[in-house]
C-alpha positions in Angstrom: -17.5 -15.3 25.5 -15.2 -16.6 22.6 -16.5 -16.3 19.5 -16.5 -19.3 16.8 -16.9 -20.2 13.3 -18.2 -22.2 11.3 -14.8 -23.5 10.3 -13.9 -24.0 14.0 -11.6 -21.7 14.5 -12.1 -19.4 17.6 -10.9 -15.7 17.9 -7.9 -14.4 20.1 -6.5 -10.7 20.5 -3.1 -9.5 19.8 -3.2 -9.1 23.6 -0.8 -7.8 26.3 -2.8 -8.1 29.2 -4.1 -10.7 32.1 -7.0 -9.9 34.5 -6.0 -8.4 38.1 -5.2 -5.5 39.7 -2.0 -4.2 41.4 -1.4 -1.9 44.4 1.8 0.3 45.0 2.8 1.1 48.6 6.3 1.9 49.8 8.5 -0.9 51.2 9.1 0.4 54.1 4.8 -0.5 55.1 5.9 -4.1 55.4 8.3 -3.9 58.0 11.3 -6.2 58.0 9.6 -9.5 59.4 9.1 -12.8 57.2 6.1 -14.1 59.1 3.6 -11.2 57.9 0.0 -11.8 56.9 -0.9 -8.2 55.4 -4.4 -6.9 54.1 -3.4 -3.5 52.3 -5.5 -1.4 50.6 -5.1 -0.9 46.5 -3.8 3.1 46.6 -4.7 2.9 42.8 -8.6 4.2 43.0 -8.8 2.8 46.2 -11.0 0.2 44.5 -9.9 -3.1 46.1 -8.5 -5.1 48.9 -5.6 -7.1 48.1 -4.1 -9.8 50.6 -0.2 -10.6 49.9 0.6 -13.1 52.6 4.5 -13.6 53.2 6.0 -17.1 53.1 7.1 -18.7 56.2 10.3 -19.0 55.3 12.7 -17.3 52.8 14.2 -19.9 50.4 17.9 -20.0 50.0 17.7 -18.1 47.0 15.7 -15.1 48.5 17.9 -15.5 51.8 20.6 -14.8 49.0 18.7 -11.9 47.7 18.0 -10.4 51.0 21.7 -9.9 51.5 22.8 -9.2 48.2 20.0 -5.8 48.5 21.9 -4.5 51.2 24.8 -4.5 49.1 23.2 -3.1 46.2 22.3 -0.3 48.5 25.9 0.4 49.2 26.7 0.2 45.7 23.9 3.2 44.8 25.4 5.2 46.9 27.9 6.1 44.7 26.0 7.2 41.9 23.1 9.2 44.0 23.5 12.8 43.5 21.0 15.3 43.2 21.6 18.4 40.9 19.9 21.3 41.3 16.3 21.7 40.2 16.0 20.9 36.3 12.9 21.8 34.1 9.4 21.6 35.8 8.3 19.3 33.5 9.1 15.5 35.2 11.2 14.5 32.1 14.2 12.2 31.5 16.1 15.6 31.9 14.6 16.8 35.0 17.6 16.9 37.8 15.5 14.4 40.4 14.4 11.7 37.6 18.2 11.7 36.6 19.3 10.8 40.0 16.7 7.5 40.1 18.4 6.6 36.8 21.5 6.8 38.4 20.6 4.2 41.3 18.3 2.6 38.4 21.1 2.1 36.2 23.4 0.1 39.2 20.1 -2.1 40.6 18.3 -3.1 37.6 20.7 -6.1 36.2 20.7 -7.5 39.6 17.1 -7.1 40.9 15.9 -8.4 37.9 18.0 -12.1 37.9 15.3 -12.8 41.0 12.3 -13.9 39.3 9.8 -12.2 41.3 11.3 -8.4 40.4 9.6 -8.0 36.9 11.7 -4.7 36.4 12.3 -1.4 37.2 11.4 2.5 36.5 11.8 6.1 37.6 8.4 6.9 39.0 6.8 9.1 42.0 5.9 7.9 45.5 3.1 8.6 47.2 4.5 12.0 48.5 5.3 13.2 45.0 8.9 12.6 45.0 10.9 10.9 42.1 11.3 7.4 43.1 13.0 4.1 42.1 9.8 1.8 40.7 10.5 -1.7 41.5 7.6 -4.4 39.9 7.0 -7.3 41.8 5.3 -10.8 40.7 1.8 -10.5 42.4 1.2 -14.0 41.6 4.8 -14.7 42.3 4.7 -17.6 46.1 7.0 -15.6 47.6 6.4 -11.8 46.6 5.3 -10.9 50.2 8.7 -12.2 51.6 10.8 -10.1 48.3 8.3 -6.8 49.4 9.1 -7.1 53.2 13.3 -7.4 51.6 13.0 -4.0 50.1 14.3 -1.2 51.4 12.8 2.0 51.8 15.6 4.0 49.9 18.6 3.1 47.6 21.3 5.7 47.4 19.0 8.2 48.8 16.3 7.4 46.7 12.9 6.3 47.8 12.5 2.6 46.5 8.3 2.2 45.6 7.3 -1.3 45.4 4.4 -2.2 42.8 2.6 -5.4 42.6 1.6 -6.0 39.1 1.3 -9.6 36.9 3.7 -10.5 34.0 4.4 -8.4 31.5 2.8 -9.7 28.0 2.1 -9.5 24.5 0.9 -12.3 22.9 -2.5 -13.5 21.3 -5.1 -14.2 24.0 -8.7 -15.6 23.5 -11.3 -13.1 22.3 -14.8 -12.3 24.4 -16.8 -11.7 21.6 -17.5 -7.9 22.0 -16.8 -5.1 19.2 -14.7 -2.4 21.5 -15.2 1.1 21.2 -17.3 1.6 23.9 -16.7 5.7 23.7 -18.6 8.0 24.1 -21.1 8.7 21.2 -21.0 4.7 19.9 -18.2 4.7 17.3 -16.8 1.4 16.7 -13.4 0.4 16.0 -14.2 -3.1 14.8 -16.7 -2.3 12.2 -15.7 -2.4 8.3 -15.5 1.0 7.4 -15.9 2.7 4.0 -12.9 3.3 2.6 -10.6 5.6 3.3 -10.3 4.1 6.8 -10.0 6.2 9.8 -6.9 4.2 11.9 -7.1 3.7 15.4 -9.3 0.3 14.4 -9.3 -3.2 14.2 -7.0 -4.6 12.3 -3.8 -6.8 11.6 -2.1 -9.6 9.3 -4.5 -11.3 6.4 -3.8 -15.0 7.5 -3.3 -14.3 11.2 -4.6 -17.6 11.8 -3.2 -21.3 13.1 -3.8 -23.7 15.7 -7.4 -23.5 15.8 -7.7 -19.6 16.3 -7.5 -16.1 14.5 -5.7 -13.1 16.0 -5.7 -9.5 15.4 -5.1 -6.3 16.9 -5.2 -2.8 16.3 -4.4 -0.4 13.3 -2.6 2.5 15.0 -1.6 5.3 12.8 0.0 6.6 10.1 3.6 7.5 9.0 5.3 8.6 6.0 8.9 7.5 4.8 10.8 8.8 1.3 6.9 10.2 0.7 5.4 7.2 1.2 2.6 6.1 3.3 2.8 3.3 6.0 0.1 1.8 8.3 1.8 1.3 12.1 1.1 -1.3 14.1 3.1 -4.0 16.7 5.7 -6.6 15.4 3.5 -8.8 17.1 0.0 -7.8 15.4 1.7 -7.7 11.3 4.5 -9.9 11.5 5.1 -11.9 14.6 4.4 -15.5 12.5 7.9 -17.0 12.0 7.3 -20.5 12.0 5.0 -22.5 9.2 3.8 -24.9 11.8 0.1 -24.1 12.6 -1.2 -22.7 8.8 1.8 -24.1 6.5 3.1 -20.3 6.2 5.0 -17.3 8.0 4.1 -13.8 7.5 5.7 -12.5 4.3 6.8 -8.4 2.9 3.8 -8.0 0.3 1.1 -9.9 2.8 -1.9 -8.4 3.3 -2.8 -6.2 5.8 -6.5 -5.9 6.5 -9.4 -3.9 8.4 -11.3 -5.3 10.7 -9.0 -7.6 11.9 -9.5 -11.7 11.7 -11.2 -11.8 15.4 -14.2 -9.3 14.1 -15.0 -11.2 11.2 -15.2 -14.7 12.3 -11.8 -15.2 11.4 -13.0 -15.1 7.3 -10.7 -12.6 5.7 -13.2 -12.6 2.6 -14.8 -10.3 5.1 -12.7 -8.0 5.8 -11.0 -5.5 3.0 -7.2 -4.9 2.0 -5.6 -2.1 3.7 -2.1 -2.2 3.2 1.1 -4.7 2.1 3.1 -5.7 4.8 6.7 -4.7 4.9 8.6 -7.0 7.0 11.2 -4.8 9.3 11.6 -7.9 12.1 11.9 -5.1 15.1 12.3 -8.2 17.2 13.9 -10.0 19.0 17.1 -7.9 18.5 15.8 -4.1 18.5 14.5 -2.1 21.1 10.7 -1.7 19.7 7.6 -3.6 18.7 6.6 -1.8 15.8 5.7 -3.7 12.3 4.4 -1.5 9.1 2.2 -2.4 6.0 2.5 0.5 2.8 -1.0 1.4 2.5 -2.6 0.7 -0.8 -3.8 3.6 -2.2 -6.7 5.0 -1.9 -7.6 2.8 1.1 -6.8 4.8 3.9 -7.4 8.8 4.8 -4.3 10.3 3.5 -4.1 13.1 6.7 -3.5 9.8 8.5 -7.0 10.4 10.9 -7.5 8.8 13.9 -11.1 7.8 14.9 -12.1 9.8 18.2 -8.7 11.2 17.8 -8.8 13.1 14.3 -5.8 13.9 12.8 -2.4 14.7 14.1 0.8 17.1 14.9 3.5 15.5 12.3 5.5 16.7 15.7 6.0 14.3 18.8 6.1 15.0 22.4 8.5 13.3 25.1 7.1 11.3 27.7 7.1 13.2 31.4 5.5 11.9 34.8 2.1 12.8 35.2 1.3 13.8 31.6 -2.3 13.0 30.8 -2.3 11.2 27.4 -5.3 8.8 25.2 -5.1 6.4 22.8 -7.8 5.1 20.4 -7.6 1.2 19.7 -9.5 -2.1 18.6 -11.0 -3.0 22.1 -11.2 0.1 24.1 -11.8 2.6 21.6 -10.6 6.2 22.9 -9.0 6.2 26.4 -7.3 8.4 28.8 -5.3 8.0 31.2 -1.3 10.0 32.7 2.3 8.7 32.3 3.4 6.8 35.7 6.9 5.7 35.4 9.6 6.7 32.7 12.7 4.4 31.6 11.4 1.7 32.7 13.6 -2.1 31.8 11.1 -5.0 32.1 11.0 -8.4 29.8 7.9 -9.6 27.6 7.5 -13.3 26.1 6.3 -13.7 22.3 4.5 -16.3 20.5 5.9 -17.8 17.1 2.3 -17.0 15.9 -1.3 -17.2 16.5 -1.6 -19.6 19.4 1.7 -20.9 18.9 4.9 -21.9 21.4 7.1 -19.5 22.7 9.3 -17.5 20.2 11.4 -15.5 22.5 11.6 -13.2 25.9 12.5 -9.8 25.0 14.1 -7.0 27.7 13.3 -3.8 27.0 14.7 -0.7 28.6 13.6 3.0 28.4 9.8 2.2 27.9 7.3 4.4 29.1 4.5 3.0 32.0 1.1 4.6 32.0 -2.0 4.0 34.6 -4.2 1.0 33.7 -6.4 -0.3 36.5 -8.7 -2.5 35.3 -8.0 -2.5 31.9 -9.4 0.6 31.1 -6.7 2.4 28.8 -5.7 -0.8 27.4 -6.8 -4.3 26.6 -7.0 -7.4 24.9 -6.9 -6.4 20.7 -5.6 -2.9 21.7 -2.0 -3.3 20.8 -0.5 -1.5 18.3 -2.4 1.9 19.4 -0.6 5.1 19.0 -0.5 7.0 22.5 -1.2 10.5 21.9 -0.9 13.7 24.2 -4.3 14.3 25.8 -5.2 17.8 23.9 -8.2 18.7 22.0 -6.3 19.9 18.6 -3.4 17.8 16.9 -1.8 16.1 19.2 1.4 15.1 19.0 2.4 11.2 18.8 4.3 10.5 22.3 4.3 6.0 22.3 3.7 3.3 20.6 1.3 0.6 22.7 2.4 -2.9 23.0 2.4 -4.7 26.2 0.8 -4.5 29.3 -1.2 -5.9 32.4 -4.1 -5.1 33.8 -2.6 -2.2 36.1 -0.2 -1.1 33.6 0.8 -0.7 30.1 3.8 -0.2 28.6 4.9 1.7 25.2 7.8 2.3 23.2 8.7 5.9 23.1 8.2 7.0 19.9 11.2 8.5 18.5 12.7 5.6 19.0 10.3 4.2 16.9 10.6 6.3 13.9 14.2 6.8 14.5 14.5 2.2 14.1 11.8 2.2 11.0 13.3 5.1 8.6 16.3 3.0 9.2 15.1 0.1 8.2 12.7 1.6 5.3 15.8 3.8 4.0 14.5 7.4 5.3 13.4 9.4 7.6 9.9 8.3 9.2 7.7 10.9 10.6 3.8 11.1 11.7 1.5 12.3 9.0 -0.3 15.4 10.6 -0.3 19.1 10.5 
């Protein structure tokens, strides 16, 4: 359901995701032949049946690709050595996740000119061994016929192939419903009594043009040079850079509010005042979506409380293979769900604002994949949420949510984060928390 107003203007989500599945299987299922019809089995949850049926026929350019793999398999060679064991802990550091980014490192430019590979990561196959992650367009005509071309190891490395849509981060029509379907009934789209709890519904005051309002979520909370700052996505506080759908572009002193535009009919008279936007323009040219408003006081708990959550570590955590993390957000409310790929380098198309053309692509590298079949850790209104390690007592910041589909989502690792805001805010940024 999309909700509507009496001025006419509908609601959309600051939203990364589309609305199918994905299955990950290992190349080497498909066999080399072209003319395949294949019914395989979703290993995700074992929840669905997917059919990927091959093309007849490569096309010169995936004939082209075909041959060109078999020299980027020669080419990984070269770079394919495995250390002795490193830490337990499936890290960046750990001696078998290393020796994917190797081959990683020598593939990715290449795989990625084909339109069908969507990007890369270092991941596990189904055996439990650290594997190269390669995503393929599920909606892509000839993504059975690029499977069926992938090998089942680069350099020694087992390749994993996984079928997922497009990566993306832009507004998308809301249903109507308030999120926070946790357990207990707390909402993250309700006004709340100031302080505010984060972790809710939120975004830029006149997030609205082209017939429709947008929003996402309030995250969390940081502190630079003592100050307090609400943190959010670029593309939820200050992705409006063009005056062409509401005569304006978002602005450093804007208001930030809470609930967002989609959970109050798109009337910010609704909503309350947060925060003032401070304009850092993460993108295009940085490496993270992350966009800040300095909270006005007395507006939002000072121990920087997350709803469902609480309140944090002012420490972070690194991401690692299998660690079991949550996130509290706009749409889904609290979540859970484990890391599934590290360093990952995949693209993501931006709006110019609410509803509007397409600003720019941006490739990222580095970014952190977690399990999100169906939708369930994150959704349409959740972006901006702070991923959090999965323990009871302050937990320790570990992403920042952004982008996603609806097998996957994708966050910026959060050192990064702080590490590209106290730059640009003169400081050192940190998580307020104990």
């Amino acid at each position: 359901m999309t909700q509507t107003t009496s001025v006419g203007l509908k609601s959309r989500l600051r939203e990364p995701f589309g609305t199918k599945g994905f299955l990950r299987l290992s190349a080497a299922a498909f066999g080399s032949g072209a003319n395949q019809k294949l019914s395989i089995k979703m290993i995700e949850n074992s929840l669905t049946v997917v059919s990927v049926n091959t093309t007849p026929k490569p096309t010169l350019k995936l004939r082209r690709f075909l041959r060109g793999i078999s020299a980027v398999a020669l080419m990984a060679l070269t770079c394919s050595v495995l250390a002795a064991p490193g830490p337990a802990e499936l890290d960046k550091n750990h001696a078998s996740v290393r020796a994917v980014i190797a081959v990683q490192n020598k593939v990715t430019h290449e795989m990625m000119k084909e339109p069908e590979i969507l990007g890369t990561a270092a991941g596990l196959d189904a055996s439990g061994a650290a594997s190269l992650v390669i995503f393929v367009d599920k909606n892509a005509k000839t993504a059975g016929t690029v499977l069926a071309a992938l090998p089942a190891n680069l350099g020694g490395v087992p390749v994993v192939a996984q079928l997922t849509e497009k990566f993306r981060a832009f507004p998308g029509k809301g249903h109507g419903h308030g999120g926070g379907g946790s357990v207990g009934g707390t909402s993250h789209t309700a006004k709340q009594t100031a302080p505010i709890q984060l972790g809710t519904s939120g975004g830029w005051r006149f997030d609205l043009a082209n017939g429709f309002c947008c929003g996402g979520t309030l995250g969390s909370l940081i502190q630079v040079n003592g100050i307090q700052y609400i943190m959010s996505n670029y593309h939820v506080m200050e992705s409006d850079i063009v005056s062409g759908g509401n005569g304006r572009v978002a602005t450093t002193g804007d208001d930030a509010l809470q609930p967002g535009l989609i959970d109050v009919g798109c009337d910010a008279n609704s909503a309350q005042n947060v925060g003032t936007l401070q304009k850092l323009s993460s993108l295009p040219d940085s490496n993270v979506d992350v966009g800040v408003a300095r909270v006005i006081s007395g507006m939002v708990r000072t121990d920087g409380a997350i709803l469902e959550i609480g309140t944090l570590s002012s420490q972070t955590a690194s991401a690692s293979i299998g660690k079991a993390v949550k996130k509290s957000g706009r749409t889904t409310g609290l979540s859970r769900s484990n890391i599934s790929s590290l360093n990952a380098t995949i693209s993501v198309t931006y709006e110019n604002e609410c509803a509007g053309g397409t600003a720019f692509t941006k490739t990222y590298t580095g970014q952190i994949i977690v399990n999100n079949s169906g939708s369930t850790f994150l959704n349409s209104g959740d972006s901006g949420s702070l991923m959090v390690e999965d323990v009871t007592t302050s937990p320790r910041a570990v992403g920042l949510l952004y982008a996603g589909s609806s097998s996957l989502a994708v966050a910026n690792p959060i050192d990064e984060v702080l590490q590209f805001v106290g730059s640009k805010l003169g400081g050192t940024a940190t998580m307020v928390g104990n």
